[in-house]
N, C-alpha and C positions, 0 to 999 in steps of 0.2 A: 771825261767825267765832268769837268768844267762847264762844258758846253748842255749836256743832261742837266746838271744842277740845276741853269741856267735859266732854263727853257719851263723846265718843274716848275719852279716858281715864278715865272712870268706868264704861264699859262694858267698859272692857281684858280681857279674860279673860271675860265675863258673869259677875266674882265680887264681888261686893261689899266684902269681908273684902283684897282686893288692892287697894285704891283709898280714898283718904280724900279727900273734897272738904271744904277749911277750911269750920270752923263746924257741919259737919254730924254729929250723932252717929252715931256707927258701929257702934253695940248696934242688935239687931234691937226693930225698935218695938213696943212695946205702949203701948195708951191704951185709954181706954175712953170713948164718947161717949153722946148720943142720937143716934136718930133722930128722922124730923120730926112722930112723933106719940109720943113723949117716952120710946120703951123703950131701954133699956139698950142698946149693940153693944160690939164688942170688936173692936181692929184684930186682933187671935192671928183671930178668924173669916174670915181671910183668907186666912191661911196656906196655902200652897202654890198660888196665884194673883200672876200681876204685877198690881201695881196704880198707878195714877196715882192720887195725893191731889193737892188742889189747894185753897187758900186763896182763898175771895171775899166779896164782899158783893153780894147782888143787885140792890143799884143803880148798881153800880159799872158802866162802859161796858166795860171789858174780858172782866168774867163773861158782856156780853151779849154782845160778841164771840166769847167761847170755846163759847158752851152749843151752836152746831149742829154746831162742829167735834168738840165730845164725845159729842154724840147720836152723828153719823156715825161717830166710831172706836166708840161703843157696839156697833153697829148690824154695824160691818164685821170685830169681835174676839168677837162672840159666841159662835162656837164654842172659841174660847181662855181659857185660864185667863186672862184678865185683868178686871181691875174697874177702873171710875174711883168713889173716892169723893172728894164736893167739900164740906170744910168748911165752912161756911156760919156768917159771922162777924156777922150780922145781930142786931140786938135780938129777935127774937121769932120763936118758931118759926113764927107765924102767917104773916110776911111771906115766910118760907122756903117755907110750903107754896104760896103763891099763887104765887111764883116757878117752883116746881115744876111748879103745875096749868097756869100757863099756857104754858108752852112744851116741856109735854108730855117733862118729862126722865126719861130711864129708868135713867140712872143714881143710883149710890147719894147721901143728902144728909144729912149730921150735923153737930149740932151739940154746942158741948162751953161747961161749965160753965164753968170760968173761964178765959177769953182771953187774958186779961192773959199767964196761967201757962202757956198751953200755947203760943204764939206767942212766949216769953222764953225768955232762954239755958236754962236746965232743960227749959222741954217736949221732947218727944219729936221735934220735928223741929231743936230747936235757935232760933235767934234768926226770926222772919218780921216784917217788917218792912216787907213789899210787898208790898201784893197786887195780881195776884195773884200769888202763888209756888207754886208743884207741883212735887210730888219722885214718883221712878219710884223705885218699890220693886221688889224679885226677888221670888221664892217663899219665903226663909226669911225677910223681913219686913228687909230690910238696904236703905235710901237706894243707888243706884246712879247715879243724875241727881239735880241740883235746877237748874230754870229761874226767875231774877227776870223775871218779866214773861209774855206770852204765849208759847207755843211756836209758834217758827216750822213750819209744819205737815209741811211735808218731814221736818225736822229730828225732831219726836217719834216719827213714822210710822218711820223708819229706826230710833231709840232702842227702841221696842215690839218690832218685827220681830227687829232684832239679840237682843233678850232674851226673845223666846220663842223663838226659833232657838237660843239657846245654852243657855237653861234644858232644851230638849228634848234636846240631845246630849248632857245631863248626869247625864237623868233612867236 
């Protein structure tokens, strides 16, 4: 129920900028990462796409819990401005790629120099502290959700839908 309340009201309006969820910065994100074969990306290259970011480690049991429900929303939002990119909090890009190849993920996967900084009060999402944690971003790059733990799947599915529905009536 926590998590409904949560989303209700950060979805209020589908405006980011009317809704503050404690802890969360409310400046549009910018960071800049790798990818998992060591170039440069930029979150601005996302701009005007919803995106689900999400915090793991791929050994962790709940990234393997989430990676077919992310394929499947990959799979079933692909003709939507939407992206899922999943941080990947792992020692080595190398264990990241394996992660990758074996269970065939199509979505995006970065990693960022230093963890410490960008999972602590200053990074760009604010404090993370569990993972996994994932925050649903709008089109101008503004946190509108953040879930501790995994999203219940109803619960994101309606989160996505409500905000490409309202992103579109706005467009």
């Amino acid at each position: 129920m926590r998590a409904s309340a949560l989303l209700s009201v950060a979805l209020l309006g589908g405006c980011a900028a009317s809704t503050e969820i404690p802890g969360v910065p409310t400046r549009a994100l910018a960071f800049r990462a790798q990818d998992l074969d060591g170039h440069t990306v930029t979150f601005g290259g996302l701009r005007g796409r919803i995106t689900l970011v999400t915090f793991l480690y791929t050994w962790a049991d709940p990234a393997l819990f989430e990676v077919p429900r992310f394929i499947q929303l990959t799979k079933k939002h692909r003709d939507d401005p939407f992206t899922i990119v999943a941080i990947v909090l792992d020692d080595t890009s190398e264990t990241a790629r394996i992660f990758r190849d074996s269970f065939e993920i199509p979505y995006l996967l970065w990693r960022v120099e230093d963890r410490a900084w960008f999972t602590g009060a200053e990074g760009p999402f604010g404090v993370v502290d569990n993972v996994p944690t994932s925050f649903l971003v709008d089109r101008d790059g503004r946190i509108v959700a953040r879930m501790l733990g995994t999203w219940p799947p109803a619960i994101l599915e309606q989160a996505i839908t409500e905000l490409l529905a309202s992103d579109r009536s706005s467009d």
